[in-house]
Rosetta silent file (secondary structure, phi, psi, omega in degrees, C-alpha in Angstrom):
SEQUENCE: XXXXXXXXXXXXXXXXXXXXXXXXXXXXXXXXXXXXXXXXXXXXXXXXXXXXXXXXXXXXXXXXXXXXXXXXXXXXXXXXXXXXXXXXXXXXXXXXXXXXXXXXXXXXXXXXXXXXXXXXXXXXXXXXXXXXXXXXXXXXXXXXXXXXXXXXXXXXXXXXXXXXXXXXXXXXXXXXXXXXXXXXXXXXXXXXXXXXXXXXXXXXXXXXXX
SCORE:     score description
SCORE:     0.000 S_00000001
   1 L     0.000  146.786 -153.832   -3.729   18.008  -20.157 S_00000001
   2 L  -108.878  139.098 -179.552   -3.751   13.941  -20.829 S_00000001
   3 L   -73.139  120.745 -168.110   -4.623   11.998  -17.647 S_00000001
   4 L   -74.728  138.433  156.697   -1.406    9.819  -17.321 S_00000001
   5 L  -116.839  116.005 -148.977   -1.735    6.275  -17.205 S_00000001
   6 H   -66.642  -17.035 -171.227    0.552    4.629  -14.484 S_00000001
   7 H   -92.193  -15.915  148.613   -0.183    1.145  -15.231 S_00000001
   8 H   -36.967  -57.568 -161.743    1.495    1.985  -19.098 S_00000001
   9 H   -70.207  -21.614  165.607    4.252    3.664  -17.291 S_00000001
  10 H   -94.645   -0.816  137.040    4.785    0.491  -15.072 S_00000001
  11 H   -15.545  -74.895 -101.527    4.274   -1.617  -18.366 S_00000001
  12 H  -121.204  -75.949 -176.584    7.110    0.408  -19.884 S_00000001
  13 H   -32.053  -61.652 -170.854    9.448    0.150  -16.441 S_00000001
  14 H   -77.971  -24.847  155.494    9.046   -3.425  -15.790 S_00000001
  15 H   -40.979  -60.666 -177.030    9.957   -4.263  -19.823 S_00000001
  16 H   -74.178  -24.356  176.718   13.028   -2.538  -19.723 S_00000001
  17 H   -60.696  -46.662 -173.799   13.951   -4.270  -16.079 S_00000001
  18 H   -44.883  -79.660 -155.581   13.250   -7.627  -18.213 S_00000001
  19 H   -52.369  -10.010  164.999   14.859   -6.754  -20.793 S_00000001
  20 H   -95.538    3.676 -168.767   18.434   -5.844  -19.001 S_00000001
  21 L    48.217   48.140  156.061   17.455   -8.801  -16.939 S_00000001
  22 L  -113.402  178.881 -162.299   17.720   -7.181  -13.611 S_00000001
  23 L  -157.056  100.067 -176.462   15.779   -8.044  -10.645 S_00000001
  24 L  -116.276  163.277 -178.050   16.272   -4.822   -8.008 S_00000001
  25 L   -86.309  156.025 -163.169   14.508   -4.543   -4.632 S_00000001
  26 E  -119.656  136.066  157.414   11.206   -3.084   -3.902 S_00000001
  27 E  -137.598  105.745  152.529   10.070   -1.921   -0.549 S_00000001
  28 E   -96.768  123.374  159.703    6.359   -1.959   -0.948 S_00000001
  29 E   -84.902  166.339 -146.475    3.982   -0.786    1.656 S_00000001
  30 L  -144.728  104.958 -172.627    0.778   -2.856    2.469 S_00000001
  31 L   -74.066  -19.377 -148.626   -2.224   -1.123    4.312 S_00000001
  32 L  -171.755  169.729  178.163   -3.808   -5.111    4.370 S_00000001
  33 H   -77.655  -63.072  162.503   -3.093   -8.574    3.396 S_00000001
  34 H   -29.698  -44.278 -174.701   -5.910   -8.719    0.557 S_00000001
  35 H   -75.128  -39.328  178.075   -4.757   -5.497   -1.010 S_00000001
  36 H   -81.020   -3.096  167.466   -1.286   -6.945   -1.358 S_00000001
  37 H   -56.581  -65.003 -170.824   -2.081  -10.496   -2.697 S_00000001
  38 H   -55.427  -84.781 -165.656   -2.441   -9.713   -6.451 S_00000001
  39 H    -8.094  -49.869 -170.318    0.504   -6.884   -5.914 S_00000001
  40 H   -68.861  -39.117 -167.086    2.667   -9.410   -4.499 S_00000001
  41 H   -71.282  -71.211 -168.937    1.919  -12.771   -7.183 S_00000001
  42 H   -38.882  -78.968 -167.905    2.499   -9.448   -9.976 S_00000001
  43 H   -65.689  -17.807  161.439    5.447   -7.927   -8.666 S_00000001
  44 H   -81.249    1.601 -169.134    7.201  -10.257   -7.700 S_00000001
  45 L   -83.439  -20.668 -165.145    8.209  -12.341  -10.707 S_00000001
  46 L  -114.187   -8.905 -156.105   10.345   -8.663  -11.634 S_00000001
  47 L  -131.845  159.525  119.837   11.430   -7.338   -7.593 S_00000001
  48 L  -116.504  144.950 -157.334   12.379   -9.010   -4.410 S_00000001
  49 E  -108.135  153.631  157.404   10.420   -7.338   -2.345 S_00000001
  50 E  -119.366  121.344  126.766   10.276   -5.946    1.558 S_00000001
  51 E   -26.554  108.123  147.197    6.937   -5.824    2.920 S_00000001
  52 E   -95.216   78.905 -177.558    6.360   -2.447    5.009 S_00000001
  53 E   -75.748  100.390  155.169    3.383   -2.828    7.362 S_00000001
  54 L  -137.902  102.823  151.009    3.233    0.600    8.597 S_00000001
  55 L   -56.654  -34.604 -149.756   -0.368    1.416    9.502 S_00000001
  56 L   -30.943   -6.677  156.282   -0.747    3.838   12.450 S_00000001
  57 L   -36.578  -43.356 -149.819   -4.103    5.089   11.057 S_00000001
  58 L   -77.070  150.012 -154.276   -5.732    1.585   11.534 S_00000001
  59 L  -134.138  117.111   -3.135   -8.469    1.502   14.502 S_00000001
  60 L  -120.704  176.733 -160.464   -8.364    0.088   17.058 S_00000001
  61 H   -34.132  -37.611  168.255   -5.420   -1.798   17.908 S_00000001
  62 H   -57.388  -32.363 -172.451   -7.071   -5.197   17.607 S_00000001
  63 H   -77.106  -29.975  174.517   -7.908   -4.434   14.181 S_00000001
  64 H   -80.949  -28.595  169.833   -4.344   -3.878   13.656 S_00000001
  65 H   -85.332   -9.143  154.873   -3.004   -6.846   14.567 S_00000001
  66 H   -38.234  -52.716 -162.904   -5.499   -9.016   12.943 S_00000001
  67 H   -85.654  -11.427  166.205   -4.222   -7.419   10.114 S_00000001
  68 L   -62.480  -29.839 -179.811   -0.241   -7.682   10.902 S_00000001
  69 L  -125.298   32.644  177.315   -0.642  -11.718   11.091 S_00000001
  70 L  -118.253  -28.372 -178.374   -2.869  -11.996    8.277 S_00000001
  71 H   -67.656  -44.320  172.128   -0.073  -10.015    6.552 S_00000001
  72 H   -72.403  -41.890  169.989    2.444  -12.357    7.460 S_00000001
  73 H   -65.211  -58.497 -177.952    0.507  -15.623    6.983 S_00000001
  74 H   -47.284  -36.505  178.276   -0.029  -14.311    2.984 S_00000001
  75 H   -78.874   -9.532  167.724    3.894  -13.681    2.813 S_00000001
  76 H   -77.323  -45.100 -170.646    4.003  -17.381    4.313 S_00000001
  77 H   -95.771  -36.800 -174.626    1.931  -18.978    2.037 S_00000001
  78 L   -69.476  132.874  162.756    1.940  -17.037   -1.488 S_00000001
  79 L   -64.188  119.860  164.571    4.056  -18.857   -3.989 S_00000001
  80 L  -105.038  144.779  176.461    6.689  -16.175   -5.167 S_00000001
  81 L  -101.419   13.123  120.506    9.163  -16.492   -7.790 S_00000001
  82 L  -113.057  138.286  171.275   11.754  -14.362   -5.696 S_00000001
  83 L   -10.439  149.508 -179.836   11.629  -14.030   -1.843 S_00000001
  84 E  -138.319  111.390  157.235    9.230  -11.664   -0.181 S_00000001
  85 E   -89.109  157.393 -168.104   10.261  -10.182    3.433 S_00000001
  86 E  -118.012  126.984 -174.717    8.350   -8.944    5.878 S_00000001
  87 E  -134.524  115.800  172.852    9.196   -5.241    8.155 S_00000001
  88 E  -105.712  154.128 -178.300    6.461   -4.184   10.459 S_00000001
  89 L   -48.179 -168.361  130.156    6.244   -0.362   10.915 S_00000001
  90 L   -54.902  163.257  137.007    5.924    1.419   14.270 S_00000001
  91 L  -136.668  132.469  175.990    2.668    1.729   15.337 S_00000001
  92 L  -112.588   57.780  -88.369    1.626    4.722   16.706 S_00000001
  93 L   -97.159  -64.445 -163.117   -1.884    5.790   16.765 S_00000001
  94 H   -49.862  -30.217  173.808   -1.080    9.684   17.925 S_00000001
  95 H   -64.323  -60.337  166.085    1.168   10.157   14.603 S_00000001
  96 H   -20.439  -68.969  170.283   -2.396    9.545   12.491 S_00000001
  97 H   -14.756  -85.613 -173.466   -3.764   12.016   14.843 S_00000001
  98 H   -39.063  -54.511  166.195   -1.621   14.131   14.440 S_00000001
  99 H   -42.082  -44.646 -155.483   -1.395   14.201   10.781 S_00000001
 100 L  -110.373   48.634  153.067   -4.967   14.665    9.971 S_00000001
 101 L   -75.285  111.560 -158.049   -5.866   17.389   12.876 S_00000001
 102 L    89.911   -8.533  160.073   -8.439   19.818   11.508 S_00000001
 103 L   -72.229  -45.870 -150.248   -9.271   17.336    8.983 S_00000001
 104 L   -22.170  -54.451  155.940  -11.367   15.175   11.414 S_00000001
 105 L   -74.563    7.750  169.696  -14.876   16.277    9.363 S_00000001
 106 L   -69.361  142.069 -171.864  -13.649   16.174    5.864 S_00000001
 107 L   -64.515  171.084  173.720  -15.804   13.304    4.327 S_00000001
 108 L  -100.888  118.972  171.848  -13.686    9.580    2.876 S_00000001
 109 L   114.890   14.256  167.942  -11.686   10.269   -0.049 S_00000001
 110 L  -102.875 -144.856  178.010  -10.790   14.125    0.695 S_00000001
 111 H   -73.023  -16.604 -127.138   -8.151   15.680    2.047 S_00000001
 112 H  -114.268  -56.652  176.253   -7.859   14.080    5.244 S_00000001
 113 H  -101.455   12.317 -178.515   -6.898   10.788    3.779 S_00000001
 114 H   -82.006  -52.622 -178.531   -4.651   12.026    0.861 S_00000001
 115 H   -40.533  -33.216 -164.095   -2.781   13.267    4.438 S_00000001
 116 H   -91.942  -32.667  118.315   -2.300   10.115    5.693 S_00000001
 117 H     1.048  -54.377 -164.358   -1.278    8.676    1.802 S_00000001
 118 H  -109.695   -7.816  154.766    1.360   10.771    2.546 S_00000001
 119 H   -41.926  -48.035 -179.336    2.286   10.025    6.329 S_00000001
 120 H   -68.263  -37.378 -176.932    2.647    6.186    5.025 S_00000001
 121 H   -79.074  -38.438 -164.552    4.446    7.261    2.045 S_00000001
 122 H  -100.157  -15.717  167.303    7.160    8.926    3.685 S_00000001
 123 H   -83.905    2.056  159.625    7.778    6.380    6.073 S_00000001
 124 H   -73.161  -43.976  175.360    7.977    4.085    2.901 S_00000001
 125 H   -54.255  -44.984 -177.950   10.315    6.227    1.826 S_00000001
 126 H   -55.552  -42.321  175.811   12.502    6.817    4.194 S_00000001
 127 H   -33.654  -73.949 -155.754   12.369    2.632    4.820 S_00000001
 128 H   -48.809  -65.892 -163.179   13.353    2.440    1.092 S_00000001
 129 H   -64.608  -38.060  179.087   16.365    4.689    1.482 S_00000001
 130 H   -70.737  -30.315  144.245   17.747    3.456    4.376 S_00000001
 131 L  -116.711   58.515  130.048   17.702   -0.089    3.221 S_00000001
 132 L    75.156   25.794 -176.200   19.142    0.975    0.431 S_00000001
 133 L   -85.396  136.265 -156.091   16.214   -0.408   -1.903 S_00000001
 134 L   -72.068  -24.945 -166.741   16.071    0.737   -5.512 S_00000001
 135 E  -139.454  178.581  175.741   12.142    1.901   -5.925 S_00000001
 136 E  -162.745  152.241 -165.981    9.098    1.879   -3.132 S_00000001
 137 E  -150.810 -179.625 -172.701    5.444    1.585   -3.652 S_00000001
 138 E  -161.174  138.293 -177.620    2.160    1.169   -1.962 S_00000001
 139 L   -51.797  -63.579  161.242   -0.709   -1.149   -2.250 S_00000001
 140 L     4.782  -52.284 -171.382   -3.215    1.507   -1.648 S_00000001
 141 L   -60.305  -15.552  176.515   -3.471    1.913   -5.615 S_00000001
 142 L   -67.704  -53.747 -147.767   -5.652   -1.658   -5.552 S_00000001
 143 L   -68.276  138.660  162.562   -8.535   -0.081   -3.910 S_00000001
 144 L   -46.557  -36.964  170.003  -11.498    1.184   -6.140 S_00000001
 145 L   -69.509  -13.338 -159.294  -11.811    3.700   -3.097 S_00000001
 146 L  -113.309 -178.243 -174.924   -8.401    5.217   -3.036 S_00000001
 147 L  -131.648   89.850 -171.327   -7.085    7.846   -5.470 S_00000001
 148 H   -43.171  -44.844  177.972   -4.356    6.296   -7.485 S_00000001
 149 H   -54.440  -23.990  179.305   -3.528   10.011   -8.882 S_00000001
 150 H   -88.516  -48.431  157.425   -2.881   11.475   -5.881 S_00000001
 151 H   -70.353   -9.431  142.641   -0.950    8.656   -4.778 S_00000001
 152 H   -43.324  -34.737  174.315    1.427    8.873   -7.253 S_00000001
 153 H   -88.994  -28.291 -174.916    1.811   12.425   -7.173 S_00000001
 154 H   -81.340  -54.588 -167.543    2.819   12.142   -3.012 S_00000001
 155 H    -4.190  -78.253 -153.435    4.770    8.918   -4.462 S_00000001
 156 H   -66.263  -28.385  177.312    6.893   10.683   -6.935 S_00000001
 157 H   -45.399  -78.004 -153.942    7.331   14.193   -4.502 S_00000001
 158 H   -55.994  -41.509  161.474    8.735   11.846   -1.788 S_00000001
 159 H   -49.575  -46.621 -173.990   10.790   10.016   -4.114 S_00000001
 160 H   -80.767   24.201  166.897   12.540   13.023   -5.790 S_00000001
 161 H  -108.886  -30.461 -167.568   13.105   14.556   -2.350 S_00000001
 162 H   -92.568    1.664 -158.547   14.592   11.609   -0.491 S_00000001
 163 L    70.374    6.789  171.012   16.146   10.459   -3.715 S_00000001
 164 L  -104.173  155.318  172.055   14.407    6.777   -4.309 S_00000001
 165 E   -91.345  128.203  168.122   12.617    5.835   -6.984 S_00000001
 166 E   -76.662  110.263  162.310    8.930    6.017   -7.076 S_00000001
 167 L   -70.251  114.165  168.671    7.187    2.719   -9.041 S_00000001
 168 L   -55.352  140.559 -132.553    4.470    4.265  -11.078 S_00000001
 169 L   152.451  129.248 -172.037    1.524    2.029  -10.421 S_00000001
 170 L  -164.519   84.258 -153.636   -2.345    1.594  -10.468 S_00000001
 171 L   -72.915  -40.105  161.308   -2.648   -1.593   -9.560 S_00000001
 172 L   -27.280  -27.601 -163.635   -6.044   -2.046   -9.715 S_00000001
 173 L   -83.782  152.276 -144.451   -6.058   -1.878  -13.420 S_00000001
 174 L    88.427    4.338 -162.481   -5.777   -5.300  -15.281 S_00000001
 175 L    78.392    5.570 -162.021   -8.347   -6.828  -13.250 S_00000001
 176 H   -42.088  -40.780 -158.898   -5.959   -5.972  -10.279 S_00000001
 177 H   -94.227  -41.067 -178.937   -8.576   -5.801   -7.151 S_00000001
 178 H   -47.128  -42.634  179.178  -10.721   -9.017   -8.902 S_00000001
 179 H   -64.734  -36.164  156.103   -7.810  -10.787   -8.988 S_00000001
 180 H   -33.054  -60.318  177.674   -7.323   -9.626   -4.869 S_00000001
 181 H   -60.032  -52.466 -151.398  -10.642  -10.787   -4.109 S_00000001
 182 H   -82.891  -17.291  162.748  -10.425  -14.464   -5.540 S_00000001
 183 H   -45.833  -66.894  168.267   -6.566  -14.609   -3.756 S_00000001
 184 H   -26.812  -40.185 -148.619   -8.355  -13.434   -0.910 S_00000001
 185 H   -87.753  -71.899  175.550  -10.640  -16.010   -1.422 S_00000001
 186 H   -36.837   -7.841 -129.149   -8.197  -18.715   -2.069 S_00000001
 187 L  -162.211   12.704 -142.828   -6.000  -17.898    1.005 S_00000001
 188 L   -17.267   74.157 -161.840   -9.177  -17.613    3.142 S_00000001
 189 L   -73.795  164.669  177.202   -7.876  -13.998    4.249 S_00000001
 190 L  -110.996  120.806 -171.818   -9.747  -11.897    6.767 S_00000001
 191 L  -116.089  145.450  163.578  -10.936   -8.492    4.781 S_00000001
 192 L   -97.235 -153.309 -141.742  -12.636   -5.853    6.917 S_00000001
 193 L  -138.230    0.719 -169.755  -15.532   -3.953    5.881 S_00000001
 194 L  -136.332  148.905  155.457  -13.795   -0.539    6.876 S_00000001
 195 L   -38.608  -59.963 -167.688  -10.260    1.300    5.632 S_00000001
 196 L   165.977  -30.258 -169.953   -8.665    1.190    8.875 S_00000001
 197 L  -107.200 -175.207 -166.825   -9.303    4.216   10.622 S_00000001
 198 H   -88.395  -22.594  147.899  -11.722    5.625   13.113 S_00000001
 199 H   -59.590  -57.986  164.632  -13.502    7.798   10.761 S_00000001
 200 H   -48.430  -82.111  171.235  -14.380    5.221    8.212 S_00000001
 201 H    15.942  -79.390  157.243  -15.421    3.312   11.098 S_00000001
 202 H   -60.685  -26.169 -162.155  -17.436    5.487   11.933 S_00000001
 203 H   -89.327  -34.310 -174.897  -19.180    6.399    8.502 S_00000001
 204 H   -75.556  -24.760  165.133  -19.684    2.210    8.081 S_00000001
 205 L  -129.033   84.658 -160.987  -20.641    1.669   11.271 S_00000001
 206 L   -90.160  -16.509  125.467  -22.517    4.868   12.570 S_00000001
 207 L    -5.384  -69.476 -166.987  -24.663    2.948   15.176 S_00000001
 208 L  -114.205 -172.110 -162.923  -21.977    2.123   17.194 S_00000001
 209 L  -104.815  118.801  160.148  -19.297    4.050   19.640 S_00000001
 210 L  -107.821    0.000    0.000  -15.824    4.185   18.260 S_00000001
């Protein structure tokens, strides 16, 4: 079986949006500011987009709100050619929990975070359908670390169940996460050194008490 590749398939998606010359809303979720700089300068010349910051994963609360007004400042500052809005999530710590319970010792990059891929994803979805937005996506797909196949696969479930359209996407590709970094760079964003949650935490910094 041929490994699909999503950044053809959004190739092939955003061509025909040119080419009828629409411009339909997006509600993309954004684990970080950095991961969503390139996303945002790309997608936005074809979407206007809503920003979903819904995190509850991220550890510990200070780290999330560092990353909630770093999130905000980038949507402040980045030149867009159509409008970018901003919706922060709930944050709940105990839903993360909850999700990944019995997970806790699977290693980063097993099953443990494709759950919480799909905890995020369905509250994109649900976002998406209820304001009535034609597709939803997730940032996630920049990192080198994450597993664009998998996300894609939760994507497209959650789309065909709730009815929204899933944007195929693997955004890294293209130079996607270089192009993050020097945005980053430009925009002098604050990236941490961990995913978000208290296991990665832990495996990066195993010294100290989380």
């Amino acid at each position: 079986m041929n490994k699909r590749n999503y950044q053809k398939e959004l190739d092939a998606c955003l061509a025909r949006l040119t080419a009828d010359g629409e411009v339909p809303s997006l509600l993309l979720h954004s684990c970080c500011a950095p991961c969503s700089s390139y996303v945002l300068e790309y997608l936005s010349r074809y979407f206007y987009i809503t920003v979903l910051y819904y995190n509850p994963n991220i550890y510990p609360e200070s780290e999330y709100e560092s990353r909630v007004q770093e999130q905000k400042r980038l949507i402040g500052e980045l030149p867009t050619p159509h409008p970018v809005k901003f919706l922060e999530g709930s944050y709940r710590p105990e839903d993360f929990y909850r999700c990944v319970r019995g997970l806790e010792q699977i290693p980063e990059g097993g099953e443990r975070c494709f759950a919480c891929y799909r905890l995020r994803l369905a509250e994109a979805a649900r976002t998406a359908k209820e304001k009535g937005c034609d597709y939803f996506a997730t940032t996630l797909s920049i990192s080198p670390m994450k597993n664009a196949e998998k996300l894609n696969e939760i994507g497209e479930e959650l789309g065909a169940l709730l009815g929204v359209r899933w944007l195929p996407n693997d955004f890294k590709k293209k130079n996607g996460y270089k192009r993050s970094t020097e945005l980053s760079r430009e925009h002098g964003l604050y990236r941490q050194d961990y995913c978000g949650c208290v296991f990665s935490y832990r495996e990066r910094h195993p010294q100290e008490e989380a």
